[in-house]
N, C-alpha and C positions, 0 to 999 in steps of 0.2 A: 691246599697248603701252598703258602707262595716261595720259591725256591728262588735263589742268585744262584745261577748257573757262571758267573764270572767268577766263585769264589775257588781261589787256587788247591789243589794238591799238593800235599805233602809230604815229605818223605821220612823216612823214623825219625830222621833228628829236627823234625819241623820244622825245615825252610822246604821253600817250593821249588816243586819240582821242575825244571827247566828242558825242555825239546827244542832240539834243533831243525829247521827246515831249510835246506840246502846254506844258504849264509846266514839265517835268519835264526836268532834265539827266540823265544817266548815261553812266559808263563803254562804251564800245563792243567786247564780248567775244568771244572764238571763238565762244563758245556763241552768238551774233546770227547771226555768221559762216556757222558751221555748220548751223545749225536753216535758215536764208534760202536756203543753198543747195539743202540736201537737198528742201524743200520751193514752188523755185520752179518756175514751169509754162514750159518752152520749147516750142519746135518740136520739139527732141529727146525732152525728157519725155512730152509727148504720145502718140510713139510705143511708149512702155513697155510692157511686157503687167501685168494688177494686180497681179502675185505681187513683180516689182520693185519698184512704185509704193508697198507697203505695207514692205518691206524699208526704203526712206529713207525711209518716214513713223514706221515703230520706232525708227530711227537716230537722226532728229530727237526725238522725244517723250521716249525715252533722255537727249540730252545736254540737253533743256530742263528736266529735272528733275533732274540731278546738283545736288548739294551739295559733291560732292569729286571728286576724280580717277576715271576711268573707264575701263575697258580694252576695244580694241578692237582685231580682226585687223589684219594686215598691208594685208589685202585689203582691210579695210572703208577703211583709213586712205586708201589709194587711191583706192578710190569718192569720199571722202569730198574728198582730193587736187585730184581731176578734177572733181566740181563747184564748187568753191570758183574755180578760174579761168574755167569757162564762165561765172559769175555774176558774178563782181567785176573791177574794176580791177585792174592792177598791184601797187600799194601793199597792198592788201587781202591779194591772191593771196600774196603777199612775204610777209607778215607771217605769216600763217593756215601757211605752211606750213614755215617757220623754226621756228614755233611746236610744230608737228605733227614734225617731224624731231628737235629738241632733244629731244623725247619719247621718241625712243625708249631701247629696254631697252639699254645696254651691252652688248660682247659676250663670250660669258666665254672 
């Protein structure tokens, strides 16, 4: 499935949602989304073995450097699914995976 990771988050009244970094505003992207989960440290992460741990560190470093659409398993999209709710709020989770579903291939 090919994903735009530049495509913004929203917030209930759908405009996008905006993050500040120190003076700097910008857009808040899958691609935040993405990269923040694949590469946060839980209790569960922890237990990975490093063959895993380097798998979502490709995943991330992958979608931090897209310029355009990018394609990705079914499977990964799942991985990718399932930390996005371990790691965010509702609203986030919501979005990120609306986002992630609109994505997919039609069926022929």
């Amino acid at each position: 499935m090919k994903i735009n990771f530049e495509t913004p988050i929203t917030g209930i009244d759908g405009k996008s949602i905006k993050v500040k970094s120190g003076e700097e505003e910008s857009i808040f992207t899958l691609r935040e989304v993405a990269v923040n989960a694949l590469l946060v440290e839980t209790q569960e992460s922890a237990k990975l073995d490093g063959k895993e741990k380097v798998k979502r560190f490709r995943m991330a470093d992958r979608i931090f450097g897209c310029k355009e659409p990018i394609t990705f398993s079914a499977e990964d999209i799942v991985l990718l699914k399932d930390q996005i709710a371990k790691t965010y709020g509702t609203l986030v989770t919501a979005r990120a995976w609306e986002i992630l579903d609109s994505e997919k291939e039609p069926e022929k």
